[in-house]
ZAMARGU-4260 file (C-alpha; in steps of 0.2 Angstrom, whole numbers, plus 5000, padded with zeros to 4 digits):
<rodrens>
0) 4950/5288/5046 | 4964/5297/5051 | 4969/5317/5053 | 4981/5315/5039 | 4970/5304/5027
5) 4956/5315/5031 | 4968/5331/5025 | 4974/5322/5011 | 4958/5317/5007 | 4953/5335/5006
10) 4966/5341/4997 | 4963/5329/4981 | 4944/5335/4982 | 4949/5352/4979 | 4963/5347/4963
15) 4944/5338/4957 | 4946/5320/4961 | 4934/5310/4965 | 4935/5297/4980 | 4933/5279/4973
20) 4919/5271/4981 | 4921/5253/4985 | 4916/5241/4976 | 4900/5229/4982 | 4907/5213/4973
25) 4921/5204/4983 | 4932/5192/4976 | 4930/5174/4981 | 4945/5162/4986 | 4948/5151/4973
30) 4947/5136/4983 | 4926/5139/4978 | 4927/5146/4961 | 4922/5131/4950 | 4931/5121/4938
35) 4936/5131/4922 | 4934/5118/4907 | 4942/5125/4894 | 4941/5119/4875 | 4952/5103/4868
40) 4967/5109/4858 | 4961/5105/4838 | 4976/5094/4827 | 4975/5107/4815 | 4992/5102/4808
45) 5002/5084/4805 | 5007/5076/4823 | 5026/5079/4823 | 5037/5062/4830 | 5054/5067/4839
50) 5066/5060/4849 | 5067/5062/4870 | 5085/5070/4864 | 5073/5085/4858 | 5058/5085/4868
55) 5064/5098/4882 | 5070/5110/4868 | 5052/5107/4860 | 5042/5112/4877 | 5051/5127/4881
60) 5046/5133/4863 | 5028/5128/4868 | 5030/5134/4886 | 5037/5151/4878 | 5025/5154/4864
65) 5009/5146/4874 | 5008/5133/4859 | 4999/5121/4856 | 5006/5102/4860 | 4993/5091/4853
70) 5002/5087/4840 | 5018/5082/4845 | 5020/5065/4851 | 5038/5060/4861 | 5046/5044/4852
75) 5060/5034/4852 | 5058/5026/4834 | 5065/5031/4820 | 5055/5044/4808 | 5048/5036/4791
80) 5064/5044/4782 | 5074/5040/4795 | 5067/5021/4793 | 5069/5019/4773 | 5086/5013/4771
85) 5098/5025/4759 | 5101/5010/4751 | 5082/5007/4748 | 5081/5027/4740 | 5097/5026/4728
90) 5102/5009/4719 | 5113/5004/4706 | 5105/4999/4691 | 5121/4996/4682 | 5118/4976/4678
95) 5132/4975/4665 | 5150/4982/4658 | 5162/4980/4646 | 5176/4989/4636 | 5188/4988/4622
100) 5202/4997/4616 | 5210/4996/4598 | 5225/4997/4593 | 5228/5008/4576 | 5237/5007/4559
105) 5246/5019/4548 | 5247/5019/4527 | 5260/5007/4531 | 5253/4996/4542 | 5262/5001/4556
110) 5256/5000/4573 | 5249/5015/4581 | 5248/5010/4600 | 5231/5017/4609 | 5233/5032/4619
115) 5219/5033/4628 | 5215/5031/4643 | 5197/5021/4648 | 5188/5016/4664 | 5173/5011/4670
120) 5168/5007/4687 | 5156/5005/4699 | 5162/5014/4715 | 5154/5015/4733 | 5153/5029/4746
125) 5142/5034/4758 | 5136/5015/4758 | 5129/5015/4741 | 5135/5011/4723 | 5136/5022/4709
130) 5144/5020/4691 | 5158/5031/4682 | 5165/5030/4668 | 5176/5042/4659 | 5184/5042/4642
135) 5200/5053/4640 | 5208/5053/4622 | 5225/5061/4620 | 5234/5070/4606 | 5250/5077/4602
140) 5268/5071/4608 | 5264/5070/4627 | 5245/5068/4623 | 5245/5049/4630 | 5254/5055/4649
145) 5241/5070/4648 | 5227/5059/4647 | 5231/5046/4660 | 5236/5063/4673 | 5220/5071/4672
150) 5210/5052/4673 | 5220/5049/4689 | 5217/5067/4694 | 5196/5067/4690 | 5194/5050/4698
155) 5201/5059/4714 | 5192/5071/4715 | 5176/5064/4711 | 5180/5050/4724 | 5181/5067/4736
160) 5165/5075/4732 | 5155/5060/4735 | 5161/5057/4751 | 5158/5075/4758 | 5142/5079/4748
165) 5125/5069/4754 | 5120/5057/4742 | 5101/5064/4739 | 5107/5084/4739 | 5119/5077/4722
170) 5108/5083/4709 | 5107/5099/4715 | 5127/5103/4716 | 5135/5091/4703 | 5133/5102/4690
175) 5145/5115/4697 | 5157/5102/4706 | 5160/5096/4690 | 5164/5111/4683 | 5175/5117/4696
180) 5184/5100/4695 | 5188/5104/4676 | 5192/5118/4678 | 5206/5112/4691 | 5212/5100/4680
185) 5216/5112/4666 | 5223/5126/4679 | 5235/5110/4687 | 5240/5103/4672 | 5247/5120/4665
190) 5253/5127/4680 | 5260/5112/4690 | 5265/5100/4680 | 5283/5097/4671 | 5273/5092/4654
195) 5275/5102/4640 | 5258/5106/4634 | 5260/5119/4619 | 5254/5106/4607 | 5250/5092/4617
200) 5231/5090/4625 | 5217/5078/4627 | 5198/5077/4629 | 5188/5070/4646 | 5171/5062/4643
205) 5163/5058/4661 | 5147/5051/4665 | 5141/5046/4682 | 5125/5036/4684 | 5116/5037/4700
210) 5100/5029/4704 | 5092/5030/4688 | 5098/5047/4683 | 5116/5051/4670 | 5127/5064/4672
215) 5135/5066/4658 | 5152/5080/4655 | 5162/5083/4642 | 5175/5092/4637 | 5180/5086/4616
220) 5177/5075/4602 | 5172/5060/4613 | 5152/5052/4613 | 5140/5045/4625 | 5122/5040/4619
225) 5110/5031/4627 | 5099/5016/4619 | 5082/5010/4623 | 5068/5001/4615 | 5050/5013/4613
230) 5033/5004/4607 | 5029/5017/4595 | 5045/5013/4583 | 5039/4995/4587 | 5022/4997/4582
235) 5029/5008/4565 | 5033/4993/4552 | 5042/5008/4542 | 5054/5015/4555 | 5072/5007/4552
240) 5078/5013/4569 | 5078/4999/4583 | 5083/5008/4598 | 5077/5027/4604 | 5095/5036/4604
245) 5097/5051/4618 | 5114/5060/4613 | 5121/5065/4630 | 5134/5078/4626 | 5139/5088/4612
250) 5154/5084/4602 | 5166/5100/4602 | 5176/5101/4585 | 5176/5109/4567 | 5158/5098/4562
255) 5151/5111/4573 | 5147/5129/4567 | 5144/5136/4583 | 5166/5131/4587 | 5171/5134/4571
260) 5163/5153/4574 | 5172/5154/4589 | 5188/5151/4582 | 5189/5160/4568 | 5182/5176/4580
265) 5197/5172/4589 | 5210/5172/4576 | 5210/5155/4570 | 5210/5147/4555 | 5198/5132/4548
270) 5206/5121/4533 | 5210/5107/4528 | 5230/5098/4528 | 5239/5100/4514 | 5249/5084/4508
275) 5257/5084/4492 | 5251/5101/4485 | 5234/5094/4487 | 5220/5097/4503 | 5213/5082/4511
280) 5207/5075/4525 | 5196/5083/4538 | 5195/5102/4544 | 5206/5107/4555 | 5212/5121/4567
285) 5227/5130/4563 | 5236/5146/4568 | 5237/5159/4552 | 5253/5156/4540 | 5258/5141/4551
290) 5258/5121/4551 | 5253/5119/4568 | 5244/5112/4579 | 5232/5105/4568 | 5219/5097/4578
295) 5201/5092/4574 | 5196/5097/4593 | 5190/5113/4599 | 5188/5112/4617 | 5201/5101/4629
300) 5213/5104/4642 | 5233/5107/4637 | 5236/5114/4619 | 5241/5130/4623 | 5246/5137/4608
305) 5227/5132/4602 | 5222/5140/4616 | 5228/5157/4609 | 5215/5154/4593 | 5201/5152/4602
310) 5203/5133/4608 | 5195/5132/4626 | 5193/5121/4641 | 5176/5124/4643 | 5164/5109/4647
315) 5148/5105/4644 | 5133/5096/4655 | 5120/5083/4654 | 5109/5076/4665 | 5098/5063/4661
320) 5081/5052/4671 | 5085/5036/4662 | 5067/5030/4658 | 5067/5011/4651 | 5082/4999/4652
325) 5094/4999/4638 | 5111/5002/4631 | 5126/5015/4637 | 5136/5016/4625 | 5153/5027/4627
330) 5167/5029/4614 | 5180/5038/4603 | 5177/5050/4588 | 5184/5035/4576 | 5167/5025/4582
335) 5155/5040/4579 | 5164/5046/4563 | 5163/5028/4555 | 5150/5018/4563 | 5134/5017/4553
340) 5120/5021/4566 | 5109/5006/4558 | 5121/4996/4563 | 5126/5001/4578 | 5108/4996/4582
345) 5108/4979/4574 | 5120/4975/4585 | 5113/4981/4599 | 5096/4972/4594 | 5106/4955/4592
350) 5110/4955/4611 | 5096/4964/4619 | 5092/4959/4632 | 5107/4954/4638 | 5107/4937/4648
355) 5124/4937/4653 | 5141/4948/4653 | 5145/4938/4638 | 5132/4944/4626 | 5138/4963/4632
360) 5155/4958/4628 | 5152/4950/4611 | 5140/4966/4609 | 5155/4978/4611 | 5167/4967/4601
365) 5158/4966/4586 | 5154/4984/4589 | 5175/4987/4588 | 5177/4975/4573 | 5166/4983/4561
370) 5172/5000/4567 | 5191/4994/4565 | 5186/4986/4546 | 5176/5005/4541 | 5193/5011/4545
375) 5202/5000/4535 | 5191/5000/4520 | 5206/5006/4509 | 5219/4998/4513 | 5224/5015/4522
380) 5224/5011/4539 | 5215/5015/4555 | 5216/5027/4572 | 5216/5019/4589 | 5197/5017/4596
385) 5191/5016/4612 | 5173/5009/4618 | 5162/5006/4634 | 5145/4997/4634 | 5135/4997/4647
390) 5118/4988/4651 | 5106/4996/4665 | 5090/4987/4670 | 5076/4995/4680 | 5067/4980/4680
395) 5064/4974/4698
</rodrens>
């Protein structure tokens, strides 16, 4: 030791420390220290496959956070979802469609040429098929140009959605894209268009069928119903009813208290025409001490003046997990108002199940006839009517 350590060594005995006294273990070189065997890593989770494209961004996770890598395994094949085709997870159970539209008759047996504007297809994006159909009924001087624009313009910008939106995230957003896209049509067709709307409008029923689920929309006087056979009204020898019926939208006009109420808090009034001194007909919406507009509906797009008594553009939403095959059946108030539901189903029954396109058309024909002939009972003539029928199979 030397003269300095020694002084130093001193100097910390007096300040009270004590020297450290060496220690009679030595450490070995590690060259003879045996083996560590340490315990297996346990799979207490799922083995996880990834690609080699995200395996070094997986190890320096592991290498960071000292995990465990039992259980994930480095792969070049595809993961189970990855391997199931999109095509295999949503199909297109649409098997058959047709349509019809009517012309109408005045008192004088006048033509009244069909006004509305129908169509029903099955469209394709993001490599799958899906069905829409949508149902637009004018009224109103301009009511016919008004349907066909906001048609054109909801086709659009469906076709857009589905292409940006992934297919199996649809369910969860279609409610409010549909919204927001009748809402646009309203907001275009008053603010940038050259039609003069103040008395002219028109309704939208939409449905979209994907997979095995409807979405159905709608926006006026317009009905979509589905039909399907149940064993318990098969098994009851008492129940008239062929079909099970699920109404897939509510019908927005002066049947219903719940619009009447809203337009008569608005201003409104509820009555009936006056022809000859005399009411008749149906009731109707009217602005106070005036003749106009005079319109069954309660909710559409256009009709502006309407809109001032409580009319609105609001739309209502449906979605429905279709559970058997049957019957879509689509069509204009003049089929709803007039159309015995017992028959509606006989004629149904007659052709179900389809075996070919031409018993779904001769279905929907016989379905526009005896609508056209209720009409016509009188001698007084008929409106224009509009139908689509639609057969979807789930049967493998």
């Amino acid at each position: 030791m030397s003269a300095q350590q020694r002084r130093l060594q001193e100097q910390m005995l007096k300040m009270g420390y004590q020297p450290v006294r060496k220690s009679q273990f030595q450490l070995k070189p590690i060259s003879v220290v045996k083996q560590i065997h340490t315990l297996p890593d346990i799979p207490i989770t799922q083995r996880l496959e990834v690609t080699p494209q995200g395996a070094s961004k997986l190890q320096k996770i592991i290498s960071t956070h000292r995990a465990s890598n039992a259980n994930i395994r480095i792969t070049c094949k595809r993961t189970s979802i990855q391997r199931m085709s999109i095509r295999e997870i949503i199909k297109n159970y649409v098997k058959y469609q047709s349509s019809l539209q009517l012309d109408g008759l005045d008192a004088l047996r006048n033509l009244i040429k069909n006004g509305d504007d129908l169509c029903i297809n099955i469209n394709k994006a993001q490599n799958i098929e899906f069905f829409v159909g949508s149902l637009s009924d004018g009224h109103g001087e301009f009511g016919s140009q008004i349907s066909s624009l906001i048609t054109e313009f909801y086709l659009d910008e469906l076709q857009k959605l589905f292409t940006s939106v992934p297919l199996l995230q649809i369910s969860l957003t279609l409610k409010d894209s549909l919204n927001k896209i009748y809402q646009q049509i309203e907001q275009k067709l008053t603010a940038q268009t050259l039609i003069d709307c103040k008395l002219s409008g028109a309704s939208l029923l939409s449905v979209i069928i994907v997979n095995n689920v409807i979405y159905c929309s709608n926006l006026g006087d317009s009905k979509a119903a589905y039909f399907y056979k149940s064993e318990q009204l098969n098994d009851n020898p008492k129940e008239l009813r062929k079909f099970v019926q699920k109404n897939l939208n509510l019908i927005h006009d002066t049947n219903s208290g719940k619009e009447v109420d809203r337009i008569m808090r608005k201003g409104g009034k509820i009555d009936q025409a006056i022809f000859k001194g005399q009411k008749e007909g149906s009731l109707k919406v009217w602005v106070p001490k005036q003749n106009y507009p005079g319109v069954k509906i309660t909710r559409c797009f256009g009709n502006q003046i309407g809109k001032t008594i409580g009319i609105t553009a609001n739309n209502d939403f449906t979605e429905f997990k279709i559970p058997k095959s049957g019957y879509l059946l689509m069509a204009s108030t003049g089929l709803w108002e007039k159309l015995d539901i017992l028959l509606i189903d006989k004629i149904l029954d007659d052709n179900y199940p389809p075996q070919s396109l031409a018993d779904v058309d001769r279905a929907t024909k016989q379905l526009g006839n005896e609508t056209k002939r209720f009409w016509d009972v009188d001698g007084q003539g008929s409106v224009d009517i509009s139908l689509s029928l639609v057969y979807i199979s789930l049967e493998k």
